[in-house]
C-alpha positions as CSV (number, residue, x, y, z in Angstrom):
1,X,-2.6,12.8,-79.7
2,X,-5.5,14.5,-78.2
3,X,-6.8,10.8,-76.3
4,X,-3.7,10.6,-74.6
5,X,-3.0,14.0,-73.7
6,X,-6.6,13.9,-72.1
7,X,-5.5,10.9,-70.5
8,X,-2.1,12.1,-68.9
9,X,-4.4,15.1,-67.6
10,X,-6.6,12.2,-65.7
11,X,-3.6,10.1,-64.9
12,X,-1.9,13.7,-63.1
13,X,-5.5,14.0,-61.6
14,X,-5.5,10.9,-59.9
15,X,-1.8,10.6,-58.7
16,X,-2.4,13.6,-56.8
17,X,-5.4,13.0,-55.2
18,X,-3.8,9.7,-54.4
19,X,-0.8,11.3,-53.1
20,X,-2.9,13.5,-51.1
21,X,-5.1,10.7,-49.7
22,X,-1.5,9.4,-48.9
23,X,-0.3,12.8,-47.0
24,X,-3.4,12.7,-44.9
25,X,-3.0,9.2,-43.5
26,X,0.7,9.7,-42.5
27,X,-0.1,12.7,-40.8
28,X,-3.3,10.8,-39.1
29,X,-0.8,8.2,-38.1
30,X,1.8,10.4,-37.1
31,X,-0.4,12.4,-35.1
32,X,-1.8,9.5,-33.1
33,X,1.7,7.8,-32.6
34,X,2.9,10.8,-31.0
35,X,-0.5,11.2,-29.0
36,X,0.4,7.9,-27.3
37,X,4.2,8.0,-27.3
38,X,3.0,11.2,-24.9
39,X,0.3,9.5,-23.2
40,X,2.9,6.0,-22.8
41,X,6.0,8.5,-21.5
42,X,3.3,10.7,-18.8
43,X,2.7,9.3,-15.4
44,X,-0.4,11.2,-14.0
45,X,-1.3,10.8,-10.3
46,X,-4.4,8.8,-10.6
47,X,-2.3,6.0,-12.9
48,X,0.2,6.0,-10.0
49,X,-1.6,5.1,-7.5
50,X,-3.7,2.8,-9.8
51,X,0.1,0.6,-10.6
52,X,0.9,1.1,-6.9
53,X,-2.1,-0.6,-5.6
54,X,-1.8,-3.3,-8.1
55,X,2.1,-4.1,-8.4
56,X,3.1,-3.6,-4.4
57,X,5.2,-6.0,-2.4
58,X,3.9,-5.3,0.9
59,X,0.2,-5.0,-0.2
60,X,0.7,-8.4,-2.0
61,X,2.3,-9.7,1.3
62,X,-0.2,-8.8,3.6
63,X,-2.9,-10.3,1.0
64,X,-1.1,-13.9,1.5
65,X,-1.4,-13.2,5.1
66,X,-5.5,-12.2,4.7
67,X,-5.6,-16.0,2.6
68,X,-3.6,-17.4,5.5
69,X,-6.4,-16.2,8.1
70,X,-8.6,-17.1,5.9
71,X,-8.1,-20.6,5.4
72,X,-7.6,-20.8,9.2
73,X,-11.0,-19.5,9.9
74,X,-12.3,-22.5,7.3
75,X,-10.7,-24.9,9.4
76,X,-12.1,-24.3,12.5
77,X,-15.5,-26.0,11.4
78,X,-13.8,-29.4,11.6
79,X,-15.5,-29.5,15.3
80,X,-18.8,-28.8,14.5
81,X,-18.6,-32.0,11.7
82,X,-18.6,-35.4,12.9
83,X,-15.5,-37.7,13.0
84,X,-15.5,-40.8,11.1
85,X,-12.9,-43.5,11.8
86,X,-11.4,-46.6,10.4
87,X,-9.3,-49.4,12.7
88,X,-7.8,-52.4,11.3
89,X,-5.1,-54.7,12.8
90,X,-3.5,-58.7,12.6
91,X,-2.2,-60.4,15.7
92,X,-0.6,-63.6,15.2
93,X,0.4,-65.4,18.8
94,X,3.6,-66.6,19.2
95,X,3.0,-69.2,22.2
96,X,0.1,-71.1,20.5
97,X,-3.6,-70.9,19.9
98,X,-5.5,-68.3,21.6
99,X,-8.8,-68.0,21.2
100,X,-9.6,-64.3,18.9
101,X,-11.3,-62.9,22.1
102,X,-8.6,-63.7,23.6
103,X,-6.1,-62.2,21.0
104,X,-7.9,-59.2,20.0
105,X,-8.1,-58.0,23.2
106,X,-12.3,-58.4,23.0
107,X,-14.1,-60.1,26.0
108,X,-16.8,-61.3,23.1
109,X,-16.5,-65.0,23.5
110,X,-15.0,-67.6,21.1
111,X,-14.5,-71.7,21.8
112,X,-12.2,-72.1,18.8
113,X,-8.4,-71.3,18.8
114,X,-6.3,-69.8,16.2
115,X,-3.1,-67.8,16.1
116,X,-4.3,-65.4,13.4
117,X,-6.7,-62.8,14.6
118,X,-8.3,-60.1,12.4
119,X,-10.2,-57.1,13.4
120,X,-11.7,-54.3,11.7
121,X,-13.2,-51.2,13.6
122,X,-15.3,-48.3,12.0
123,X,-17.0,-45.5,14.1
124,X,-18.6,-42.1,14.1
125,X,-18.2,-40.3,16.8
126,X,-19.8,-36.3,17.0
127,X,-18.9,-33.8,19.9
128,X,-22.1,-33.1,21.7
129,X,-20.3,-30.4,24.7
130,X,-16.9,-29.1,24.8
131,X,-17.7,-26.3,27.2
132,X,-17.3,-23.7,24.6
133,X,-14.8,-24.4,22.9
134,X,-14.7,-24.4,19.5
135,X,-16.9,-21.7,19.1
136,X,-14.4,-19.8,21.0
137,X,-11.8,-20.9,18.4
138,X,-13.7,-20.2,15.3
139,X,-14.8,-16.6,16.5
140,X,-10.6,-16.2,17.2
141,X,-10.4,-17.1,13.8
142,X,-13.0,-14.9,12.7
143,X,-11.8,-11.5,14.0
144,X,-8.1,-12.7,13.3
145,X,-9.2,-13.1,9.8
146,X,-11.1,-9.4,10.3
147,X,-7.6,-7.9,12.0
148,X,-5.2,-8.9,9.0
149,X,-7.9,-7.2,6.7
150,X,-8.0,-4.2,8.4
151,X,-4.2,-4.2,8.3
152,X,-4.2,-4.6,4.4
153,X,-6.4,-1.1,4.0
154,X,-4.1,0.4,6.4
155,X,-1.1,-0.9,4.5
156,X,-2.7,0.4,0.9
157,X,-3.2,3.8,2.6
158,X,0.3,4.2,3.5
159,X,1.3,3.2,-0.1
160,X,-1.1,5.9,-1.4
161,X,0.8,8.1,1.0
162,X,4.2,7.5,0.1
163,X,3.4,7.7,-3.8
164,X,1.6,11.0,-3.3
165,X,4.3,12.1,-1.6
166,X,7.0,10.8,-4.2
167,X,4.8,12.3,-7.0
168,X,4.7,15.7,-5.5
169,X,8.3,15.8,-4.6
170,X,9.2,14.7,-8.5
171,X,6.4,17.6,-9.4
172,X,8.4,19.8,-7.5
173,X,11.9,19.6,-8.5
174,X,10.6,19.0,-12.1
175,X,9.1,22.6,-11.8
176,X,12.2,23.7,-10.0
177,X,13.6,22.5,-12.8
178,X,12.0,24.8,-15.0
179,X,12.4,27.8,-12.4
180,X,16.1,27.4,-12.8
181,X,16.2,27.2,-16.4
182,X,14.1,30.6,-16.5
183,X,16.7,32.2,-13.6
184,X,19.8,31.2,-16.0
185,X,17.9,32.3,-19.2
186,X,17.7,35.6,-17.4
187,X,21.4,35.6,-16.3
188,X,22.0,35.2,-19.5
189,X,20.0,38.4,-21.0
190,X,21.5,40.7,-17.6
191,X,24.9,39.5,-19.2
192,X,23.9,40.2,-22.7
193,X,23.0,43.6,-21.5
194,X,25.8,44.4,-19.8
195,X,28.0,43.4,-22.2
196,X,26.1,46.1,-24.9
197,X,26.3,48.6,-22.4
198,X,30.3,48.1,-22.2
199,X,31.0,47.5,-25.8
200,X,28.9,51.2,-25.7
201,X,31.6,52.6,-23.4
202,X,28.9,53.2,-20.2
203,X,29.9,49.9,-18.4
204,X,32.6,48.6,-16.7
205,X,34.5,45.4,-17.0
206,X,33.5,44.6,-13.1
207,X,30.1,44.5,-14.3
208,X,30.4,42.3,-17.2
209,X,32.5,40.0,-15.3
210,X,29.5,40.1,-12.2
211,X,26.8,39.1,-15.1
212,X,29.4,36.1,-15.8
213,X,29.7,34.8,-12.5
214,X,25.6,35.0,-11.7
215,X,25.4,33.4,-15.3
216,X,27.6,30.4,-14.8
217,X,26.2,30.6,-10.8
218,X,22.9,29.8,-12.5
219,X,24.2,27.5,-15.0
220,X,25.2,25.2,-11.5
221,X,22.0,25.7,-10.1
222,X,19.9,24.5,-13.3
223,X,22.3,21.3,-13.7
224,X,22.3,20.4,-10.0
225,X,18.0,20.7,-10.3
226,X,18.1,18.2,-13.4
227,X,20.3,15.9,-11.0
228,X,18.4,15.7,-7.6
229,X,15.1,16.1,-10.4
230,X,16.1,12.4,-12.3
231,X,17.5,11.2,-8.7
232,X,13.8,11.9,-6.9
233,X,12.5,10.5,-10.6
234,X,14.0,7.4,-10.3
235,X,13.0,6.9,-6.5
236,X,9.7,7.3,-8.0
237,X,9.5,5.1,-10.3
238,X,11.2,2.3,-8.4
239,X,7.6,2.6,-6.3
240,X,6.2,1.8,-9.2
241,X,8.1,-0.7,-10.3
242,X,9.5,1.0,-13.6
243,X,12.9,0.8,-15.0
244,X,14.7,3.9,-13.9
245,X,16.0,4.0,-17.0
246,X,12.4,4.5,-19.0
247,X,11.6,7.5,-20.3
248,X,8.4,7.5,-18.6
249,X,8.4,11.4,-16.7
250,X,5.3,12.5,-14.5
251,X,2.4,15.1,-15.8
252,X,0.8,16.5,-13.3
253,X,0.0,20.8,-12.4
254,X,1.2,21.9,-8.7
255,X,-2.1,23.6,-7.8
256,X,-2.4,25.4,-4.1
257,X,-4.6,22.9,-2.3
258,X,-7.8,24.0,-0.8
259,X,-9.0,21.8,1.9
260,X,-10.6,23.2,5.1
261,X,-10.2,20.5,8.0
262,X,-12.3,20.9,11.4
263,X,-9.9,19.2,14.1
264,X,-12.6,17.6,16.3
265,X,-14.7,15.9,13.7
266,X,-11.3,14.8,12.0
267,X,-10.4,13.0,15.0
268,X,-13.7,11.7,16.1
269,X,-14.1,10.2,12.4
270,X,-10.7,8.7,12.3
271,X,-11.1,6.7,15.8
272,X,-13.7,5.1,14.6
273,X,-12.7,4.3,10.9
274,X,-8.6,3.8,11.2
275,X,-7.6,1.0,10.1
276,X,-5.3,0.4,12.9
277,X,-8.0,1.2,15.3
278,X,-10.4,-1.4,14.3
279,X,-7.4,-4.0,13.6
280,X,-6.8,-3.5,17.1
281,X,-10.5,-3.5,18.6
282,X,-10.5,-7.0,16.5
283,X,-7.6,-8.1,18.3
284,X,-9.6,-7.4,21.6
285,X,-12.1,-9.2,20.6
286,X,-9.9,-12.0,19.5
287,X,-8.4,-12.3,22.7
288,X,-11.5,-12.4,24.6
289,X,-12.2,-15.7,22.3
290,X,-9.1,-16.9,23.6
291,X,-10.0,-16.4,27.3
292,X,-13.4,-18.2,26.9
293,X,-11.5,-21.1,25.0
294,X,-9.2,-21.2,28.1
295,X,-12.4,-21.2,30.4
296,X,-13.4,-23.8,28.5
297,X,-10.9,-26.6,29.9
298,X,-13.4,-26.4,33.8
299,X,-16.2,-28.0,31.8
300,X,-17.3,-31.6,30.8
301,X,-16.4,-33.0,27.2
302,X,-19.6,-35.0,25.7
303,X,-19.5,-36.8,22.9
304,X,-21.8,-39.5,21.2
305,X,-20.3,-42.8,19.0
306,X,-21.7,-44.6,17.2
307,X,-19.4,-48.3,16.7
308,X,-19.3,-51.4,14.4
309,X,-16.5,-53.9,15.2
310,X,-16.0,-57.2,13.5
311,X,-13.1,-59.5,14.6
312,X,-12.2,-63.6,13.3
313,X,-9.3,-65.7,12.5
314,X,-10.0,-64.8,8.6
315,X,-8.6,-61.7,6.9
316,X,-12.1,-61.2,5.9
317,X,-13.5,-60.9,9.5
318,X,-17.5,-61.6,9.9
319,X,-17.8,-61.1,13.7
320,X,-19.9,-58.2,14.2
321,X,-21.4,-55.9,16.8
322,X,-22.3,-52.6,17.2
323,X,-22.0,-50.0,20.0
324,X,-23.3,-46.9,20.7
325,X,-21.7,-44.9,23.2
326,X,-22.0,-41.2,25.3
327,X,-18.6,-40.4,26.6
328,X,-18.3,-37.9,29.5
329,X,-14.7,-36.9,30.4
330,X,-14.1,-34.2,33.2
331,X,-10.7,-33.5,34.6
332,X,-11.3,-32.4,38.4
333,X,-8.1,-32.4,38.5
334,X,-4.5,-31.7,36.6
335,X,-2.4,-29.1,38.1
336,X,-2.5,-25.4,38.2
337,X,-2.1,-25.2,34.5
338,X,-5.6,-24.2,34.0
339,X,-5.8,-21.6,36.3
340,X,-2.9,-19.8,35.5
341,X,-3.7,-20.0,31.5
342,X,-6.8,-18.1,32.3
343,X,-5.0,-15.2,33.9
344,X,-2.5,-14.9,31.5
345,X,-5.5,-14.7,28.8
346,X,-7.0,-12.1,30.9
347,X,-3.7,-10.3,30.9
348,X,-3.4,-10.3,27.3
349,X,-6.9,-8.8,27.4
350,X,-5.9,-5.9,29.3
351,X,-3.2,-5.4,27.9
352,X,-4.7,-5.1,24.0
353,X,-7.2,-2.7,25.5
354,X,-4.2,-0.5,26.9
355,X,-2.7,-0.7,23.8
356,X,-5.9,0.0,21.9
357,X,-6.4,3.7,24.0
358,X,-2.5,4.5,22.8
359,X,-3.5,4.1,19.4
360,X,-6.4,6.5,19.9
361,X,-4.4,9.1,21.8
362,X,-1.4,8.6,18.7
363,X,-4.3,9.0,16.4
364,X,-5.2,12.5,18.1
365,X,-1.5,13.9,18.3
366,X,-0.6,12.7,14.6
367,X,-3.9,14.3,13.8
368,X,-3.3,17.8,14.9
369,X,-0.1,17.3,13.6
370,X,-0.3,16.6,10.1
371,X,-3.2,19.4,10.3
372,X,-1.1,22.4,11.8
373,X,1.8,21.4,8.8
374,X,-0.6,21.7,6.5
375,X,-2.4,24.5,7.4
376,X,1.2,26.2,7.7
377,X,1.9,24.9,3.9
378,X,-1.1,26.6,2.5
379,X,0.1,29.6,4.5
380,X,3.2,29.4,2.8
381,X,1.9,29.0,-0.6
382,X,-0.3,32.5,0.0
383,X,3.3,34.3,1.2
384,X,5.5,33.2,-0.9
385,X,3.1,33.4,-4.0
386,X,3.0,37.7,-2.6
387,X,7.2,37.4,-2.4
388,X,7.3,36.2,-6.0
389,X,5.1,39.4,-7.3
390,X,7.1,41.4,-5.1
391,X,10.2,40.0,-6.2
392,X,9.1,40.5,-9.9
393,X,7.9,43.9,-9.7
394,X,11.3,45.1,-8.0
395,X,13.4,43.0,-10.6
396,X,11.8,44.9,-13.6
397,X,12.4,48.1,-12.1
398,X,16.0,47.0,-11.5
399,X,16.3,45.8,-15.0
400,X,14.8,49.4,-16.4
401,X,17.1,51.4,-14.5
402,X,20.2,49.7,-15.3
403,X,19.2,49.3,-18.8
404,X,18.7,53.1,-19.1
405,X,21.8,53.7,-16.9
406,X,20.2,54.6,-13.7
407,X,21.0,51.8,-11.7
408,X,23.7,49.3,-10.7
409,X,24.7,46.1,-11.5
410,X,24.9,45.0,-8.2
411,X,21.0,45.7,-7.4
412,X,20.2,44.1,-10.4
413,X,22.0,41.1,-10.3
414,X,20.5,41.1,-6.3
415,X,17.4,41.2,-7.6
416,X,17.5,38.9,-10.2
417,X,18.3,36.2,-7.5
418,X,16.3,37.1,-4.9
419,X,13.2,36.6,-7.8
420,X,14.8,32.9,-8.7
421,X,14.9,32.1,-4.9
422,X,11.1,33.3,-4.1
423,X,10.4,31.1,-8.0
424,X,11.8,27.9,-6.1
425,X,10.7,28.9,-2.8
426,X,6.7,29.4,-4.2
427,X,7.6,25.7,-5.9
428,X,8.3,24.0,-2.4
429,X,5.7,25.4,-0.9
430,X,3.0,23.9,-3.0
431,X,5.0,20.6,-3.4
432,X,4.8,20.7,1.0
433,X,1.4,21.6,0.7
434,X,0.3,18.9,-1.5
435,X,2.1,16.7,0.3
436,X,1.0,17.7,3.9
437,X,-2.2,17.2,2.6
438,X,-1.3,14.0,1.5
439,X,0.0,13.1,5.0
440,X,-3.4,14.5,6.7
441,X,-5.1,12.1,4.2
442,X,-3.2,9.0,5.6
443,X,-3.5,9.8,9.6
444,X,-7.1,10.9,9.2
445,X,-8.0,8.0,6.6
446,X,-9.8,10.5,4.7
447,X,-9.1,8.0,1.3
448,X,-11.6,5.6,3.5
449,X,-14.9,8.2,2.6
């Protein structure tokens, strides 16, 4: 009796210890499932823009185009290689024999007749002069290769734009949101209040009736914010390439931006790193290539062969000789065509450098643009964040004196909603700031430091 009550004692031991052991790994493992269900259902800024750059149509378009370039810029050493070539043909006479001179067209001479001649050709031929003209072509290729490149970082910084700006709108109403909750819990205490002070006999009905509107007023307001909030949400995550209909939600703080911008070094910088800028001082360049290609049609063509030919009335022809050639063609003359190319080219020219200053002056206006909207954001933020203290202080004191019985429903109810307006109003302002910033960002390429 004693043995086994010694050894229920152990056995009680052990099953708790084991049972605690057990509580301590659920919890573990309930603790780090609901750390990443958090971290799986929270879309921070920097993961945004990580998925945007990696899952976007338009960035994945102009990448096709960047291979397409590519591959044409490979292609355009096919000049500088030499050409080899293979000619084989049968002639059979229809009128007799001919001798195979004769039939193939050679003026090598044969004695014997046939009907059946065979010839075989091979050369190698290598372009010695063309007057410039594949060079011309391969540096085309080169800066049309370096154009589409410069188009794909401009396209990623508008993508980084428009989910900066999509993330900070969601931000927004998400807070707004929370604003309107706070402004209907509030209507709901006024009403509470006022509906103590009438039950108490120092209220009238008026003003219980007043607290109900503002309450169900508020009650609107906080249901139309979780619409346009899951409407901007969605929009969001459509960028991204989410189903709307995940739970992911964003995580992010609305902080009052802080960035001091000098105009003139701003603009200087951004003329000379802009994407669109350089795509188009490439495209200058690319049609200056094409004017020397079309200059190229005044000179000579030389080029060098080297020739076996072998011709006999067997399919196996063993009639041989060998050539070796320089060719020199030079057209003095075929039409105005040459001319005429040349000055459109040097029109094109012209007119890509016109187009190139228009850019720069664009750059300059959306540049003080983008920089006047958000320096006025950030001076929004700073007055509306004084309105919201304002509004505060002068919705307690509206809230003591009614309570107390010194003031009147109307002020307080006034008050209440002019502190939920300057709430939302303080919200907008950072969300413009942010994303004013975010705009000032994009024209001024400040993503490419």
């Amino acid at each position: 009796m004693i043995y086994k009550g010694n050894n229920d004692k152990l056995l009680a031991l052990f099953g708790g210890r084991m049972l605690l052991h057990r509580l301590k790994i659920i919890i573990t493992f309930i603790v780090i499932a609901g750390f990443f269900s958090h971290e799986a259902c929270a879309i921070t800024l920097d993961e945004a823009i990580k998925r945007a750059l990696e899952v976007s149509f338009i960035i994945k378009e102009q990448q096709e185009i960047v291979k397409k370039t590519d591959y044409s810029y490979i292609s355009t050493i096919d000049p500088y290689l030499p050409q080899a070539d293979i000619y084989s043909s049968y002639i059979r006479s229809i009128n007799g024999k001919r001798s195979v001179s004769y039939l193939s067209g050679s003026s090598a001479s044969g004695t014997s007749g046939s009907r059946d001649a065979y010839t075989f050709n091979g050369s190698i031929s290598y372009l010695l002069f063309d007057g410039g003209e594949r060079y011309a072509r391969r540096k085309g290729a080169f800066f049309s290769t370096q154009r589409e490149k410069e188009r794909l970082q401009g396209v990623k910084t508008d993508v980084l734009y428009f989910v900066k700006a999509a993330f900070y709108t969601v931000l927004g109403n998400k807070s707004i949101v929370e604003k309107r909750k706070e402004a209907y819990d509030v209507a709901e205490r006024v009403l509470a209040l006022t509906k103590g002070r009438y039950e108490a006999g120092v209220a009238k009905k008026s003003e219980v009736l007043q607290s109900e509107v503002r309450m169900t007023t508020a009650k609107i307001e906080y249901m139309d914010a979780q619409r346009e909030y899951e409407k901007t949400l969605a929009e969001f995550k459509s960028l991204l390439l989410y189903d709307p209909e995940d739970k992911q939600d964003v995580d992010g703080s609305l902080l009052e931006p802080t960035y001091k911008g000098d105009y003139r070094q701003l603009t200087e910088r951004a003329i000379n790193v802009r994407p669109d800028v350089i795509a188009q001082k490439n495209e200058v360049e690319r049609l200056n290539m094409v004017y020397r290609e079309k200059t190229s049609a005044w000179f000579p063509r030389i080029n060098a062969q080297l020739e076996q030919s072998r011709q006999d009335d067997r399919f196996f022809p063993e009639g041989r000789q060998e050539t070796f050639s320089i060719n020199l063609s030079w057209p003095l003359f075929d039409g105005v065509g040459r001319y005429y190319n040349m000055l459109g080219a040097s029109s094109d020219i012209a007119s890509a450098k016109y187009r190139l200053e228009e850019i720069k002056r664009t750059v300059d206006v959306e540049i003080i643009r983008a920089l006047k909207d958000y320096e006025l954001g950030v001076q929004n933020v700073t007055l509306y964040g004084e309105l919201v203290r304002e509004a505060t202080s002068n919705f307690d004191q509206a809230f003591g004196e009614y309570k107390v019985g010194k003031g009147d429903i109307l002020a307080l109810l006034q008050s209440e909603r002019d502190l939920a307006k300057a709430k939302e109003n303080l919200v907008g302002a950072l969300s413009r700031a942010n994303t004013t910033l975010a705009s000032l960002e994009r024209v001024a390429y400040m993503s490419g430091e």
